[in-house]
C-alpha positions as CSV (number, residue, x, y, z in Angstrom):
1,X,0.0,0.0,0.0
2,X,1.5,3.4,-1.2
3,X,1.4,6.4,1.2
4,X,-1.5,8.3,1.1
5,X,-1.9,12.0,2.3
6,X,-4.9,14.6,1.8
7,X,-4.2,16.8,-0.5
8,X,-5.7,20.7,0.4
9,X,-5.2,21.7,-2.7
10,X,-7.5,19.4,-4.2
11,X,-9.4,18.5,-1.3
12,X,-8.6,14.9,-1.6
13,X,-6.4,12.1,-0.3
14,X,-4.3,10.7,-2.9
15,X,-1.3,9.0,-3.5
16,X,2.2,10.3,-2.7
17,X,4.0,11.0,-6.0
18,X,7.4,11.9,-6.7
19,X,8.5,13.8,-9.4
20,X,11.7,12.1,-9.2
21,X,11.4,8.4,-8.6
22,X,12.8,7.1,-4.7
23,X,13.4,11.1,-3.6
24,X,10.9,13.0,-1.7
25,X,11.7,17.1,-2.0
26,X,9.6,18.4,1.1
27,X,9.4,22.3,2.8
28,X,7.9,23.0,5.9
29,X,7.4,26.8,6.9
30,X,9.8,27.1,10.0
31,X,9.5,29.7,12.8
32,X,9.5,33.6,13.3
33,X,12.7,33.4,15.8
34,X,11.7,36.0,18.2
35,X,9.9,34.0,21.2
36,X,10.2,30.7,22.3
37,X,8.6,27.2,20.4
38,X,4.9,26.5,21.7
39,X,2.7,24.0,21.5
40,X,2.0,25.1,18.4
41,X,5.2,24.2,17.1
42,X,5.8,21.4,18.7
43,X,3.0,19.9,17.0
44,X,3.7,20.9,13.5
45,X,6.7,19.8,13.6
46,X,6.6,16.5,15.2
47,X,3.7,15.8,12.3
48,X,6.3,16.3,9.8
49,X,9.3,14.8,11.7
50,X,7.2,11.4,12.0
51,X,6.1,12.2,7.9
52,X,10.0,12.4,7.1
53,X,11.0,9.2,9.2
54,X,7.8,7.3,7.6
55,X,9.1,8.1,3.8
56,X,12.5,7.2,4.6
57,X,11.9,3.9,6.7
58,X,9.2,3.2,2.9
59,X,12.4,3.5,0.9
60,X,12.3,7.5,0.0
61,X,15.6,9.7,-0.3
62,X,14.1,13.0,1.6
63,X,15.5,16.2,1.1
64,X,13.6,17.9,4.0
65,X,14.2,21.8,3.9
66,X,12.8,23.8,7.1
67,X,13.6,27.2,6.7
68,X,13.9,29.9,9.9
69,X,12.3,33.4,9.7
70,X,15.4,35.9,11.1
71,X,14.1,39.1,9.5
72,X,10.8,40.3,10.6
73,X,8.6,42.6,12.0
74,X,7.6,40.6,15.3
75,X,12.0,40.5,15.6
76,X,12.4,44.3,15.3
77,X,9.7,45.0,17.6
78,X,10.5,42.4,20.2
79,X,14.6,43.8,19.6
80,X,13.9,46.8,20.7
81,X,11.6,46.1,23.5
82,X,14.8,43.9,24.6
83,X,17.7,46.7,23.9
84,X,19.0,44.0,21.9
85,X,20.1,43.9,18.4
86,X,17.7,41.6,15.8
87,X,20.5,39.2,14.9
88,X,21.2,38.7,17.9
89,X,17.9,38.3,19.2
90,X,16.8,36.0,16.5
91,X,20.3,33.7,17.0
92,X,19.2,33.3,20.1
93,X,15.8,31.8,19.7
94,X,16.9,29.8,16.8
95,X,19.4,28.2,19.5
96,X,16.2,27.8,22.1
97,X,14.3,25.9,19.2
98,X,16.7,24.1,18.0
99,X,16.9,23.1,21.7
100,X,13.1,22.3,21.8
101,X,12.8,20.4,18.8
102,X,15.6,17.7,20.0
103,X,14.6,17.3,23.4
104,X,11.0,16.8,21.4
105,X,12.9,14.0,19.5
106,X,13.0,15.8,16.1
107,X,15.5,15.4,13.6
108,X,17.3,17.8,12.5
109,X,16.2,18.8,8.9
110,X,18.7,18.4,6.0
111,X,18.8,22.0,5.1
112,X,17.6,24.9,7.2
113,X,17.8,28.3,5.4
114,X,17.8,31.9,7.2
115,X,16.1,34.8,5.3
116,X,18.8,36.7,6.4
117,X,21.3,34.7,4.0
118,X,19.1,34.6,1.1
119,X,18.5,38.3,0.3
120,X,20.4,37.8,-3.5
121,X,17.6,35.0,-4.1
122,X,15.0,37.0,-2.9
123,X,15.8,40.1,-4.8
124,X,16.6,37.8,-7.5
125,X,12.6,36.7,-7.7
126,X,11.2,39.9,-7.0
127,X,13.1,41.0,-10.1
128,X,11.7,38.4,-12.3
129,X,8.2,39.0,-11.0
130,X,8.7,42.7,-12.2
131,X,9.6,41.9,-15.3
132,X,6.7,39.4,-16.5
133,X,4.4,42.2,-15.5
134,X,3.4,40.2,-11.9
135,X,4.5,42.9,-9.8
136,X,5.0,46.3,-9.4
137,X,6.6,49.1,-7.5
138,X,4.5,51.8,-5.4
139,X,6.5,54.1,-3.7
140,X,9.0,52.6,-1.5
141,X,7.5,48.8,-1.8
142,X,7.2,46.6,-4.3
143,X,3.8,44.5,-4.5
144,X,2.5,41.0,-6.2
145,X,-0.5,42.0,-8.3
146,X,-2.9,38.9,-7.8
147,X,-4.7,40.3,-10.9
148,X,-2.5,39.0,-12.9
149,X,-2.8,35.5,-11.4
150,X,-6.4,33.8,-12.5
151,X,-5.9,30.9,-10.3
152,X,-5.2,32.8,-7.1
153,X,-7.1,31.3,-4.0
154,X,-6.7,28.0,-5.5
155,X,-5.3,27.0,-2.4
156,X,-7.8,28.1,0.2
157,X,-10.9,27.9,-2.1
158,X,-11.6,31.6,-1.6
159,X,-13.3,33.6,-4.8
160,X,-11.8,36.8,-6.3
161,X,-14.8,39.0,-4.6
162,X,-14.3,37.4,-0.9
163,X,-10.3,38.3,-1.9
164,X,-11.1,41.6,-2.4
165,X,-13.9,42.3,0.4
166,X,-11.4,40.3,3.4
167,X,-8.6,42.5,2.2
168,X,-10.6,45.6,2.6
169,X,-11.1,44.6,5.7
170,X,-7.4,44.0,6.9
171,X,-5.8,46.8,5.5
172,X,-5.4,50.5,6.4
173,X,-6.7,53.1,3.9
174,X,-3.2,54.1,3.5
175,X,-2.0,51.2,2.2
176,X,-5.0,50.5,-0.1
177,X,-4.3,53.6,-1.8
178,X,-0.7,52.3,-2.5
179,X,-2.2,49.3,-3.7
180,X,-4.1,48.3,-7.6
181,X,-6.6,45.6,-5.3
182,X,-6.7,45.5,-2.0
183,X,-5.5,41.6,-1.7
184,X,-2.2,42.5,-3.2
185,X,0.9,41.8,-1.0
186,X,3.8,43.2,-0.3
187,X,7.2,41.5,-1.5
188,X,9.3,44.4,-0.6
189,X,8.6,46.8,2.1
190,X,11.1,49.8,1.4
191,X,12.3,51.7,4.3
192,X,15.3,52.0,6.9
193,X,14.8,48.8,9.8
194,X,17.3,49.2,12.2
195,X,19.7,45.8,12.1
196,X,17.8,44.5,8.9
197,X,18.2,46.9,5.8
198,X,19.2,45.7,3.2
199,X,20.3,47.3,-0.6
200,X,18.7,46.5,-3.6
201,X,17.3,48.0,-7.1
202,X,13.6,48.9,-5.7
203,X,16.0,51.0,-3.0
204,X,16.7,49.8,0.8
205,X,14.5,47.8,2.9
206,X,13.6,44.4,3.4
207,X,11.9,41.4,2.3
208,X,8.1,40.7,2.8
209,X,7.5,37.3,4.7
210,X,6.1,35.6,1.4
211,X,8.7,35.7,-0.9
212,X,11.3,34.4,1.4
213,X,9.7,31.0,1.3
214,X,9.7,30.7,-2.2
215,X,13.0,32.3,-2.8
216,X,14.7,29.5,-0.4
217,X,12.5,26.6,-1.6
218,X,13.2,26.8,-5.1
219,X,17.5,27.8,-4.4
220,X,17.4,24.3,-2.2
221,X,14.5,21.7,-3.6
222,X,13.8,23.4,-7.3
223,X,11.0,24.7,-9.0
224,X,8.6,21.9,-8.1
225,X,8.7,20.3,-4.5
226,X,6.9,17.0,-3.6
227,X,5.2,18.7,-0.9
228,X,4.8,21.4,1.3
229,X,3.5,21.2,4.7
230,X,2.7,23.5,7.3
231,X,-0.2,24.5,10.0
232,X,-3.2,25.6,8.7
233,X,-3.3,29.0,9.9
234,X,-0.6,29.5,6.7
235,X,-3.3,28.3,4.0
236,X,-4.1,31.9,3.6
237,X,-2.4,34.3,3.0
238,X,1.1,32.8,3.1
239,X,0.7,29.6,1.2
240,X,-1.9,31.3,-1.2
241,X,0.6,34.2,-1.7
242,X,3.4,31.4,-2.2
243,X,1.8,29.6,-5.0
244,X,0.6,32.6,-7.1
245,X,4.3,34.2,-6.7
246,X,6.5,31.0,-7.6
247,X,4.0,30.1,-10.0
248,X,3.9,33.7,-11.5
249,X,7.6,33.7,-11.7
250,X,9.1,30.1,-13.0
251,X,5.2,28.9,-14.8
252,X,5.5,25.8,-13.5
253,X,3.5,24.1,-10.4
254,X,5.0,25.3,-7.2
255,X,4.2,21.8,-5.0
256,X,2.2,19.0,-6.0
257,X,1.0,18.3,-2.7
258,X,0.4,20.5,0.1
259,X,0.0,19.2,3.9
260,X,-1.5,20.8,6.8
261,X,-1.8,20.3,10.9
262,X,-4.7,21.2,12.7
263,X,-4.7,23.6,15.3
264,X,-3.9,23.8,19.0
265,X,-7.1,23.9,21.3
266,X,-7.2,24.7,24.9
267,X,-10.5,23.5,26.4
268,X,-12.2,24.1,23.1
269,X,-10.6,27.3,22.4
270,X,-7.7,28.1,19.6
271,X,-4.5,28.6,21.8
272,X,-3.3,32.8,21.9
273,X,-1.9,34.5,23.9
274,X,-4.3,37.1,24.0
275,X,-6.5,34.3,25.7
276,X,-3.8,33.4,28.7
277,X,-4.1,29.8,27.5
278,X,-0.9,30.0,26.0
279,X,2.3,27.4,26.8
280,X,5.6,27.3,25.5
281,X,7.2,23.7,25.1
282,X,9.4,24.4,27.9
283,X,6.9,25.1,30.4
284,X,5.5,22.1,29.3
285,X,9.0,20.1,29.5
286,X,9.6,21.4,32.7
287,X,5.9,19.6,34.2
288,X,6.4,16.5,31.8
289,X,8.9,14.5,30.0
290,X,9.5,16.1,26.4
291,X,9.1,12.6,24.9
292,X,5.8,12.4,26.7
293,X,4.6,15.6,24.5
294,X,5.0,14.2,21.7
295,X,3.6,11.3,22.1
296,X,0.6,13.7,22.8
297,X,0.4,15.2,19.8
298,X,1.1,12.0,18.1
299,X,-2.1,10.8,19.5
300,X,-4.4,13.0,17.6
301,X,-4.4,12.7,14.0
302,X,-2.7,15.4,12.7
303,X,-5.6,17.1,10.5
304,X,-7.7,17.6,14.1
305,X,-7.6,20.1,16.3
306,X,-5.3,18.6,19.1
307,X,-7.3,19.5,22.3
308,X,-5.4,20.4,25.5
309,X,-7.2,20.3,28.5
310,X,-5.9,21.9,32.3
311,X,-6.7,21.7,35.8
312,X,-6.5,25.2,37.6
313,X,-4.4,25.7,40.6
314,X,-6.5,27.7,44.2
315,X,-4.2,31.1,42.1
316,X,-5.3,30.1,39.0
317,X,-2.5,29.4,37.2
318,X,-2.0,25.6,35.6
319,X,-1.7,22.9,37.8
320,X,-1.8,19.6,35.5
321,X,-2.3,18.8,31.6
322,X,-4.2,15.1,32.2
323,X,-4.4,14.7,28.6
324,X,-0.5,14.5,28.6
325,X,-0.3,13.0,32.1
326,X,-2.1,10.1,30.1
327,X,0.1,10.4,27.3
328,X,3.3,9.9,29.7
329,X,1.7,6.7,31.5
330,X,1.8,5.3,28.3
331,X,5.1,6.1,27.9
332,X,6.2,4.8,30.9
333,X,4.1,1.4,29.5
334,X,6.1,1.6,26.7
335,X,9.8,1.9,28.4
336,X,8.8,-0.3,31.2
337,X,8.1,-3.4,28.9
338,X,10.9,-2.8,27.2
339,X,13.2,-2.9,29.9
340,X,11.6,-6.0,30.8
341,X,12.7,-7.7,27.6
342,X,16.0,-6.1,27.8
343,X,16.5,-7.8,31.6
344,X,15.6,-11.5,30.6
345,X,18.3,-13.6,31.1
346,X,19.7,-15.2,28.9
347,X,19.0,-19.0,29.9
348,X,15.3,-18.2,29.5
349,X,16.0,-17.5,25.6
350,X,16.0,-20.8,23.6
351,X,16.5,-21.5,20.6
352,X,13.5,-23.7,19.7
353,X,11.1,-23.2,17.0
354,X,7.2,-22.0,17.7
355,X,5.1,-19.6,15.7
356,X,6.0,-15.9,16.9
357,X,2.7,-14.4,19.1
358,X,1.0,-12.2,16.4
359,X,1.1,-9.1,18.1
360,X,5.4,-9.0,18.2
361,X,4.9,-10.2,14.3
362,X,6.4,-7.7,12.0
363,X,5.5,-4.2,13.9
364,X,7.6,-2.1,11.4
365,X,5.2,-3.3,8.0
366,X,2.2,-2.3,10.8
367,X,3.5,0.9,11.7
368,X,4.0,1.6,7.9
369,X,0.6,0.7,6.9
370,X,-1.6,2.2,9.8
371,X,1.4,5.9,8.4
372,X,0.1,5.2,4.5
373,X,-3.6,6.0,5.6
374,X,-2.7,9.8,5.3
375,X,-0.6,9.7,8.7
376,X,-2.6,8.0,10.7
377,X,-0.3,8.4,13.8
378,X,-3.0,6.9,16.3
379,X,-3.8,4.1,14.7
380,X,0.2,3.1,14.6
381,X,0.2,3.9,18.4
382,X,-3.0,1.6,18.7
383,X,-0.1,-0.8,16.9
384,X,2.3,0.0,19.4
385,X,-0.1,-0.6,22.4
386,X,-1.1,-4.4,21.0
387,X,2.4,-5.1,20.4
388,X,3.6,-4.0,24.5
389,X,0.9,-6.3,26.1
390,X,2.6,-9.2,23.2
391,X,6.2,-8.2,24.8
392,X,4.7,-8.2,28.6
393,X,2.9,-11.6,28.0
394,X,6.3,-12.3,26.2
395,X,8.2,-11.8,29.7
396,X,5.8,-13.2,32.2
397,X,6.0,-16.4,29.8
398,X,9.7,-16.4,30.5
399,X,10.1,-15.7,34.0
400,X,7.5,-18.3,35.0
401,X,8.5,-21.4,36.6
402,X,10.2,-23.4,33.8
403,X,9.7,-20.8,31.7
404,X,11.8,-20.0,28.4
405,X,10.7,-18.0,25.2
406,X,11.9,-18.4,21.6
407,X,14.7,-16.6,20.3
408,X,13.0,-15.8,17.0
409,X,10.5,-14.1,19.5
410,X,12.6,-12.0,21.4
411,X,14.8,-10.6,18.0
412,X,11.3,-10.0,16.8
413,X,10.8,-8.1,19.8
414,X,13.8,-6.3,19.9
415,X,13.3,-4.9,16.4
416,X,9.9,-4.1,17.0
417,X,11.1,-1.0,19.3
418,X,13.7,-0.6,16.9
419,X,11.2,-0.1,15.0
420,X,9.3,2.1,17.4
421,X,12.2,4.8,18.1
422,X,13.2,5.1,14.0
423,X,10.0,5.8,12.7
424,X,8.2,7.1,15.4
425,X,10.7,8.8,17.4
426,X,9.3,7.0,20.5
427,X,11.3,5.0,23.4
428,X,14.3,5.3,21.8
429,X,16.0,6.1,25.7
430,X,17.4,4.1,27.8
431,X,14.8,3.3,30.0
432,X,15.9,2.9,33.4
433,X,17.0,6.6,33.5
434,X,14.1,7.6,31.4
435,X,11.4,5.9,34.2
436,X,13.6,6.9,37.2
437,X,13.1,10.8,35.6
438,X,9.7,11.1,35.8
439,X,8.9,9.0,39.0
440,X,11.4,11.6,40.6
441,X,9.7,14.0,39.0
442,X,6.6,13.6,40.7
443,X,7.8,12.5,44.1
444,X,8.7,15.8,44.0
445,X,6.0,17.7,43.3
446,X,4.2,15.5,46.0
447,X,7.0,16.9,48.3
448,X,9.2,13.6,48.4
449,X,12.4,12.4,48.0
450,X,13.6,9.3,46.5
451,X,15.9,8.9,49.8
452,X,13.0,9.2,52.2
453,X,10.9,6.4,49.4
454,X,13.8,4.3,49.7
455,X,14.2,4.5,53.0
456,X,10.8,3.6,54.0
457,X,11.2,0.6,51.3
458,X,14.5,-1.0,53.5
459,X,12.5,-0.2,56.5
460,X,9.8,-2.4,55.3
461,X,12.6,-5.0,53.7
462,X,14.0,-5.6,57.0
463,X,10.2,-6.1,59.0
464,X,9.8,-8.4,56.2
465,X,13.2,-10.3,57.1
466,X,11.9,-10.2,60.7
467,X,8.8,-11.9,59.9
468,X,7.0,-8.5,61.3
469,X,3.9,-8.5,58.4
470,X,2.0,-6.1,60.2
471,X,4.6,-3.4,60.0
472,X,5.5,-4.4,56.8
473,X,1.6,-3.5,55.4
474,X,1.4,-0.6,57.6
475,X,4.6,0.9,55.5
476,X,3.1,-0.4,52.5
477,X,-0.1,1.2,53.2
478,X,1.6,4.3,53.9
479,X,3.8,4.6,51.2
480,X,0.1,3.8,49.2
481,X,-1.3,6.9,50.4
482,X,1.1,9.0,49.2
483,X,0.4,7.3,46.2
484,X,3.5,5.1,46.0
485,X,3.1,1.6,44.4
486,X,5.2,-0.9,45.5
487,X,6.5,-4.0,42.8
488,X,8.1,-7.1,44.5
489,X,10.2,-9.2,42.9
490,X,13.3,-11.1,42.2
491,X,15.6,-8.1,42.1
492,X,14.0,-6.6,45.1
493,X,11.0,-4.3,45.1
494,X,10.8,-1.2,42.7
495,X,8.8,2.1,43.1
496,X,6.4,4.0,41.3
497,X,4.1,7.3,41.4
């Protein structure tokens, strides 16, 4: 079964094609560097992170370009709020996402262009759009004339009247004077920017936010990608604008395919900041283990709103997230059967022959089918969830009296999370540290300490020795109310919260 993904340009799912066969060309919109990653982002690009590792694990060569926004309006303003310059401002928050996105378990992309190095390209466009009568010059700026595209609002499925009346709307009076229809864009914005002026035949200024994004496509992937992907809050105007510029200047189709993620809801409302329901990643990293937020978003498929809901603190401020407290008990499922497989010992391995338990059978072609059905991310965790109770009945099988598994079983096992961590960017860790983490972690915020746990567990080890059960279930029940389960077994008894 071939990858399928819908389409929003035609409305449709349909088949991934190539127009080179085995290499995938792909461009995902990166970040305005002048804040730190949210939620927001964290979902986007974990969608196409998991995208990316799906074509390569089917066979694909991916080129994946994900570009970063360094010259901007939201820089310059925040800049100067800070008494810092915009380079320096944006280099920053580049080096804070770039921080995010691996601690999210995002690989880095292939190529990652900065506006502020492509000026030459973008100029370069602008130029050609001037000359084949697609844009023109008004005062200081230079504008695309959609006019002179017929198929603009392909993309979003807007009509030319709804252009023009939405437009009206937006813009100041000022500007619509400069302007031949009032749904034209800017692709230069003349002027003097403080840390971001730059020379060029229309005079000084700098870019406008569309252009960049074609300029550095079409230097790194060509003409034509494979696809382009983004959230859908860039449909319109910035994809729009995209496609009837690139289009406009080379006459060719800008990307066959065009992907988008859903938005970010808090309890039923679009996340903003306007709204006070907004989180960074790292306030969320520092309540939850990163790996356990994207597992979150992973568990949503990607074209639905992902819904966030919180618990309120007695100040009002967020206490809890249960949707990704859920989201890291799974997680801990996930690392805590693998380290079970990774503890058998050896004796208990044979090498016999018996069928392998369907549910360890060949997870990798599972995952890659359930990813075909247009991304289907929680259907391959359902996959991944069926093939952890396989691995747990796998271990209880062997460490029952007697007991022994196949070896054919346990490799199968073993490249199932293999499997797991390369195309899903799950439980790749190693898990002992991984669980300790966030068992810590919430000790902590119940106002314990692993010493006084463990302390309380060899108290209760040594009434056990002494035959004394009654003081040994009084600690137990103890330890209970704090909401510490106790595990007996061979090794000794572990701890969780």
């Amino acid at each position: 079964m071939a990858l399928r993904l819908h389409n929003t340009l035609t409305g449709k799912k349909e088949e991934f094609r190539t127009l080179e066969d085995g290499v995938a060309r792909i461009y995902v919109c990166g970040p305005t560097v002048y804040d730190y990653a949210h939620l927001g982002h964290a979902r986007c690009y974990v969608v196409y992170d998991v995208l990316v590792r799906h074509l390569r694990a089917s066979g694909y060569r991916v080129i994946y370009a994900r570009n970063y926004t360094d010259v901007d309006d939201k820089i310059l303003h925040r800049a100067a709020e800070k008494g810092e310059h915009p380079k320096a401002l944006a280099e920053r928050f580049i080096q804070a996402f770039e921080e995010d996105m691996e601690r999210l378990g995002c690989d880095k992309p292939d190529i990652e262009p900065k506006v502020s190095e492509h000026i030459p390209e973008i100029i370069a466009l602008i130029g050609r759009l001037i000359e084949r009568g697609h844009a023109y010059q008004s005062g200081d700026d230079v504008y695309f004339s959609v006019e002179s595209f017929d198929e603009y609002g392909k993309l979003s499925h807007r009509s030319a009247d709804a252009l023009r009346t939405g437009a009206s709307e937006r813009v100041s009076k000022e500007e619509l004077e400069r302007k031949r229809h009032p749904a034209d864009f800017v692709l230069w914005k003349g002027g003097e920017f403080e840390g971001a002026t730059y020379e060029s035949p229309f005079g000084p200024g700098r870019p406008g936010w569309h252009i960049e994004c074609s300029a550095m496509s079409m230097k790194h992937l060509g003409e034509t990608l494979d696809l382009h992907g983004g959230g859908l809050d860039l449909v319109f105007p910035h994809h729009e604008n995209e496609i009837a510029q690139s289009e406009c200047a080379t006459g060719k189709p800008f990307s066959n395919c065009w992907v988008h993620n859903g938005f970010v809801e808090v309890d039923k409302e679009k996340m903003s900041k306007s709204l006070g329901n907004f989180f960074t990643a790292r306030e969320l990293f520092n309540r939850y283990e990163p790996e356990a937020l994207r597992y979150f978003v992973m568990s949503v498929h990607y074209r639905s709103p992902l819904s966030l809901d919180w618990e309120l603190a007695d100040d009002g401020s967020a206490r809890a997230f249960p949707s990704i407290e859920e989201a890291e008990h799974r997680l801990e499922t996930l690392y805590r059967a693998r380290e079970r497989l990774e503890t058998l010992p050896e004796g208990r391995i044979k090498p016999i022959e018996a069928p392998t338990p369907r549910e360890i059978s060949d997870l990798e072609g599972r995952l890659l089918r359930a990813l075909n059905d247009d991304l289907n991310m929680p259907v391959a965790l359902s996959e991944v969830s069926e093939f952890l109770r396989g691995v747990n009945e796998l271990a209880d099988r062997a460490m029952a009296k007697k007991g022994s598994i196949t070896r054919a079983a346990y490799e199968e096992a073993r490249e199932g999370f293999e499997a797991i961590s390369r195309i899903l960017g799950l439980g790749g860790s190693e898990p002992q540290s991984i669980l300790e983490r966030i068992r810590d972690r919430r000790a902590n915020e119940r106002g314990l300490s692993r010493e006084e746990v463990e302390a309380k567990i060899q108290a209760r080890d040594e009434a056990r020795l002494a035959k004394d059960f009654a003081k040994a279930d009084s600690i137990r029940d103890e330890l209970k109310a704090l909401g510490v389960e106790l595990h007996d077994g061979p090794d000794g008894t572990r701890w969780t919260l």
